[in-house]
C-alpha positions in Angstrom: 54.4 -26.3 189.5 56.4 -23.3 188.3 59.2 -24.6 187.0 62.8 -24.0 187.2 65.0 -22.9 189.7 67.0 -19.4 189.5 68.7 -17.3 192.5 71.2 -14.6 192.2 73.5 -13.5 194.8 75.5 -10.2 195.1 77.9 -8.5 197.4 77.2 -5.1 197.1 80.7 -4.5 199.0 82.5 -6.8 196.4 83.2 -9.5 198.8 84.1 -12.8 197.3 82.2 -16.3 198.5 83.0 -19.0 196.7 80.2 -21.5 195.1 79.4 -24.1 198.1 76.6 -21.8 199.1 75.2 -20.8 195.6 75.4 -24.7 195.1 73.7 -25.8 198.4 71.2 -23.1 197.3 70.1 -24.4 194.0 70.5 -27.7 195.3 67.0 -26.7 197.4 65.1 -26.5 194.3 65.5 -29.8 192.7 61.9 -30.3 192.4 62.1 -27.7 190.0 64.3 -29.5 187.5 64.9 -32.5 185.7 68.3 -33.4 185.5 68.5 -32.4 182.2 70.2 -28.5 182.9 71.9 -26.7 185.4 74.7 -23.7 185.6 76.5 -21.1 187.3 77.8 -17.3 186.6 80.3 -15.9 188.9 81.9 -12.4 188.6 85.3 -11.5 189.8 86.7 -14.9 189.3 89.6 -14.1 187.0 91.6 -11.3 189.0 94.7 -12.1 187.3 93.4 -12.0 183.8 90.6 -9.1 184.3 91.7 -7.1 181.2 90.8 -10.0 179.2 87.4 -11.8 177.6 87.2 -15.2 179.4 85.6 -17.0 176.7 84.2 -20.4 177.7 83.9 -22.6 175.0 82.1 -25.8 174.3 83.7 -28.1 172.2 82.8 -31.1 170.1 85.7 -32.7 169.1 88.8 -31.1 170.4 91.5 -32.3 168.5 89.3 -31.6 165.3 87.3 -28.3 166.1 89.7 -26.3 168.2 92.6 -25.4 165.5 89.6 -23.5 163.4 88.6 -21.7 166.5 92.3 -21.1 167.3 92.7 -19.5 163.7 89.6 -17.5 164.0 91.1 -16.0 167.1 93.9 -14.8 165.5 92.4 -12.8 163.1 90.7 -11.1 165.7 93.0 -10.3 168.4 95.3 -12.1 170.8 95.2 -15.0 172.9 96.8 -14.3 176.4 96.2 -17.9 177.7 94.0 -20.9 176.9 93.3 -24.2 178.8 91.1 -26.8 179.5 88.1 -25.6 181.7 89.2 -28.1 185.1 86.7 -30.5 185.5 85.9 -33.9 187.6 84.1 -37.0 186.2 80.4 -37.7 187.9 79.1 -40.9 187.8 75.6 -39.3 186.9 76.6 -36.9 184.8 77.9 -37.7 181.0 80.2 -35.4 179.4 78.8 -34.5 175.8 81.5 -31.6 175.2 85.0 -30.6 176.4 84.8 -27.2 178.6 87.7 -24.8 177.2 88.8 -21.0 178.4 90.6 -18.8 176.7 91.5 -15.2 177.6 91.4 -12.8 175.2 92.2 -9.5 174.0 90.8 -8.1 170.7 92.6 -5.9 168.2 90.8 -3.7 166.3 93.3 -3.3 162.9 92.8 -7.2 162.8 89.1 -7.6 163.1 87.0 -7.6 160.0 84.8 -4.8 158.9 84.7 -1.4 160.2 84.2 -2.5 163.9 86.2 -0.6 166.7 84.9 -0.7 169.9 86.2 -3.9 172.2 82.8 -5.1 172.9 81.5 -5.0 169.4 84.2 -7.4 168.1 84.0 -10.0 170.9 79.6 -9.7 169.9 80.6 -10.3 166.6 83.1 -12.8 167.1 80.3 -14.8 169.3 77.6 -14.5 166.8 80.2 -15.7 164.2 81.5 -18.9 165.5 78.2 -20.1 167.4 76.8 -19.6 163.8 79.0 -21.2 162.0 78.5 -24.6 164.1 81.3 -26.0 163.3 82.2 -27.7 166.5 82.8 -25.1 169.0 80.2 -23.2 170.9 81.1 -19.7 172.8 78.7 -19.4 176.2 80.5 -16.9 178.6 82.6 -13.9 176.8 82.6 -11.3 179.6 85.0 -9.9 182.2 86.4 -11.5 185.0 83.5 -14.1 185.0 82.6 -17.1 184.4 79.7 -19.6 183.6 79.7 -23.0 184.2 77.1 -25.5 182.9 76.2 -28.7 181.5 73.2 -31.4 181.3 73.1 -33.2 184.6 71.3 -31.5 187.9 72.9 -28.8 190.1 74.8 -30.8 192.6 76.7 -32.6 189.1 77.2 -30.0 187.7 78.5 -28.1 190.4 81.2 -30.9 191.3 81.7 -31.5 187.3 82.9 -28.2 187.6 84.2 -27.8 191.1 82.5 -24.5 192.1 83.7 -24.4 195.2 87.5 -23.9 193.6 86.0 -20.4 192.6 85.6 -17.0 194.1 83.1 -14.7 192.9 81.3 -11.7 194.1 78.3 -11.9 192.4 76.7 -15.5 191.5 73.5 -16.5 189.4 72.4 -20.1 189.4 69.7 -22.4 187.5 67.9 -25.8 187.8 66.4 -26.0 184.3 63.3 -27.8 183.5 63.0 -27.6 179.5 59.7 -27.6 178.1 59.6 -26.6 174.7 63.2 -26.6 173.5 65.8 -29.5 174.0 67.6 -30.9 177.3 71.7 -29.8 176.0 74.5 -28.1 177.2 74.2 -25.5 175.2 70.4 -24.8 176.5 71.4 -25.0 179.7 70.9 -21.6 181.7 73.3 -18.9 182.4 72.9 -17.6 179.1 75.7 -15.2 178.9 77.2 -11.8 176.5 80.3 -9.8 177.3 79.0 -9.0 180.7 75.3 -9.8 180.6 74.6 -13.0 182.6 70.4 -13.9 182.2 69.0 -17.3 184.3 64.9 -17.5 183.5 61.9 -19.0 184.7 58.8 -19.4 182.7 58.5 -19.2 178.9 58.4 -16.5 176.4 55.9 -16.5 174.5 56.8 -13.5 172.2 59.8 -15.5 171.5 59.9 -15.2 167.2 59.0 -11.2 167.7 61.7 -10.8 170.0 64.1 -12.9 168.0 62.8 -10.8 164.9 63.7 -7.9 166.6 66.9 -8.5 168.1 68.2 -10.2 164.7 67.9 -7.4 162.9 70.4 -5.7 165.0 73.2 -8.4 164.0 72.6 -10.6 167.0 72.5 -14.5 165.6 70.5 -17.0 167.8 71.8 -20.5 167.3 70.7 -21.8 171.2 67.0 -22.9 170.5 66.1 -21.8 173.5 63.9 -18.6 174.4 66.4 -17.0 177.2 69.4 -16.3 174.4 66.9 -13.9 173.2 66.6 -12.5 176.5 70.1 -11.8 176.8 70.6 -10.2 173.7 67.9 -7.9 174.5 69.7 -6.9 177.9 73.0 -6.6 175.9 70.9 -4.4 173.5 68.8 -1.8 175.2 71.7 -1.3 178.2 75.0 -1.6 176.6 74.0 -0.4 172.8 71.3 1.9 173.4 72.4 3.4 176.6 69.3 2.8 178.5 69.0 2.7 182.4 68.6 -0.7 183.5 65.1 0.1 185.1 64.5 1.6 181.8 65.6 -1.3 180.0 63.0 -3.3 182.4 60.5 -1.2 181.9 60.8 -1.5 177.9 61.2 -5.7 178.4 58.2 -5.9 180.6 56.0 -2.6 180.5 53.2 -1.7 182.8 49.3 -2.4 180.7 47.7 0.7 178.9 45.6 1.0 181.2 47.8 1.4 184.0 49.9 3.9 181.8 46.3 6.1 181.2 46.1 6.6 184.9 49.6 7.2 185.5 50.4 11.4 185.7 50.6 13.0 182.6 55.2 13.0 182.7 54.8 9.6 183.8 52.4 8.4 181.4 53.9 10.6 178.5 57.4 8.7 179.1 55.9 5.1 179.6 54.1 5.7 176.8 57.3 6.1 174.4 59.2 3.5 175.8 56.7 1.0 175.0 55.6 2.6 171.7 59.5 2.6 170.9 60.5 -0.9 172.1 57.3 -2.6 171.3 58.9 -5.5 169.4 61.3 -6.0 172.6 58.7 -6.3 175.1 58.3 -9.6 176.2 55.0 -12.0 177.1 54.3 -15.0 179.1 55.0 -16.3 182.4 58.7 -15.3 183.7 60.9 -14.2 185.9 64.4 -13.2 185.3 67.5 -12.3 187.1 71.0 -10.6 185.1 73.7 -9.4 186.0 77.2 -8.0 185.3 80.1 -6.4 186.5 77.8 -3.5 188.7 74.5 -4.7 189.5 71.9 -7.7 189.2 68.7 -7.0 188.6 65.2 -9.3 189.4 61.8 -8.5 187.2 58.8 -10.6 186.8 55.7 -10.6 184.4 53.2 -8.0 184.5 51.0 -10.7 186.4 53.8 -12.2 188.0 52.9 -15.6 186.4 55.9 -17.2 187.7 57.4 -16.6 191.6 60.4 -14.3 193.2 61.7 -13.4 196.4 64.2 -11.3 197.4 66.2 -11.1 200.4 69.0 -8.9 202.1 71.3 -9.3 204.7 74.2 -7.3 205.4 75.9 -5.5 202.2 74.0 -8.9 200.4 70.9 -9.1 198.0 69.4 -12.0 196.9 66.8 -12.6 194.7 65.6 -16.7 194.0 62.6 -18.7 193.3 62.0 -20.0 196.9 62.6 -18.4 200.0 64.2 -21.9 201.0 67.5 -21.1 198.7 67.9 -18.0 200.3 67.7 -19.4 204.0 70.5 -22.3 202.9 72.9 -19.6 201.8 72.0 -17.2 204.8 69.8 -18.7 207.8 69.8 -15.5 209.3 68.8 -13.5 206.4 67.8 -10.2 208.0 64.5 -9.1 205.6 62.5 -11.0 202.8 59.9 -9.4 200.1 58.2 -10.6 197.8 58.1 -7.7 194.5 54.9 -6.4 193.1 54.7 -7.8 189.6 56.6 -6.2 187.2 58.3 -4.2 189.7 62.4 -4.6 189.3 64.8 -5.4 192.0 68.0 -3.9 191.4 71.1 -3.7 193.1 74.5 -2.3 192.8 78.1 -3.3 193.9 80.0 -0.5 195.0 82.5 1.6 193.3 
């Protein structure tokens, strides 16, 4: 069995849905799972507060934790609104942490150091207080979106949360089965940066040169879990480099040398650098990952394509899953489905 469960959905005309499909979808994947994970991402849920970082926040104790998070805030830029995340007691789902939002605007004369940009001081600020563990994790900081997860399977989780009550135009989704890291909320898939959402299937292997590599950029990972690094790479290459996103794929997952030495000599001088360049980012093992933010959502497999994904359309809507039977519960009438060529990215954008 291939574990876990992942399917992204996006409206390329910006159309909201809200979650009762992206729940009935995952829900079709169960045997993929173990109760012990599950989550949603959803962009274009905050219209009224879409200048702002929604930062989801997982808290241990409340009453003890959330005045230092508060202060740290602060010093860092403004609060606009904060509030407990709404959610509804399961009876097979046992709340470990209190879900909290805050919006947030960051100021660069209060942030520390020479940072300016927006982005780089929310990063920061994430890296900072997930480091610290004092009480307070920091697992969605983007946007206008939202991810929603906690230790329980996807049905739970979904009504913990009430993803229905939202309306998004992009959604990713994950069934976690964990193998080599521990069952928490925290490990539990989206894995989210400003507005980089990452759900994964498989296992990196390459996971302590990746995490090598990506640390010594500033990023901090605290998650135990292989797919934070995954994230931060995303957040790296695309946002920080400037890379195209298929560029960025092809530097995560490159082609073998010997399919670069047959390639034409501009295509195999390019391929060449990319993977001589971002050797330490390029990832091994069985996977297959969907991302997404604000614009697109992109699919991408292994080069053997050790672990499964299909892709569907119908309409102005992509999808890209696990199983074909996720698709088919959100849309029984979806119009085409492929399955990609390992390696070979699947990306679509919303439009302007």
């Amino acid at each position: 069995m291939a574990m876990c469960g992942i399917i992204g959905v996006m409206d390329k005309s910006r159309r909201t849905m809200d979650g009762s499909g992206i729940r009935q979808a995952l829900s079709m994947m169960n045997e993929r799972g173990s109760g012990e994970g599950a989550g949603y991402a959803a962009y274009g849920i905050y219209p009224d507060y879409r200048d702002c970082y929604a930062l989801h926040v997982f808290f241990d104790n409340i009453r003890e934790n959330k005045p230092a998070l508060d202060a740290a805030l602060a010093q860092w830029g403004t609060v606009e609104h904060d509030e407990a995340i709404p959610t509804y007691d399961q009876p097979n789902l046992r709340a470990a942490h209190t879900p909290w939002r805050y919006f947030f605007k960051p100021d660069a004369t209060l942030a520390p150091g020479s940072t300016t940009s927006e982005d780089d001081i929310v990063s920061a600020l994430v890296m900072r207080v997930n480091a610290a563990r004092r009480g307070a994790l920091i697992f969605s900081s983007g946007k206008d979106l939202g991810v929603f997860k906690a230790g329980g399977w996807p049905e739970d989780v979904a009504d913990y949360y009430r993803i229905e009550d939202y309306e998004g135009y992009t959604w990713l989704a994950h069934n976690r089965y964990p193998t080599n890291t521990p069952g928490w909320w925290g490990g539990a898939h989206p894995f989210n940066l400003l507005d980089w959402s990452v759900v994964h299937n498989g296992e990196i292997t390459s996971y302590g040169t990746n995490r090598r590599y990506i640390e010594s950029f500033g990023y901090t990972c605290t998650m135990f879990t292989d797919t934070e690094v995954v994230a931060y790479l995303v957040d790296l290459l695309v946002r920080r480099h400037g890379l195209d996103v298929d560029l960025a794929v092809r530097a995560l997952a490159p082609p073998f040398w010997k399919e670069i030495d047959r390639m034409p000599d501009a295509e195999r001088e390019w391929n060449s650098a990319i993977r001589l360049a971002y050797a330490p980012a390029m990832m091994n093992g069985p996977f297959a990952i969907v991302a997404a933010n604000a614009e697109m959502m992109v699919g991408f497999t292994d080069r053997s394509k050790l672990r499964p994904m299909v892709v569907g359309e119908c309409g102005d809507r992509l999808y890209i899953s696990s199983e074909e039977a996720a698709i088919r519960a959100m849309e029984p009438n979806v119009e085409s489905i492929m399955m990609p060529a390992a390696g070979e990215p699947v990306i679509g954008r919303v439009a302007p």
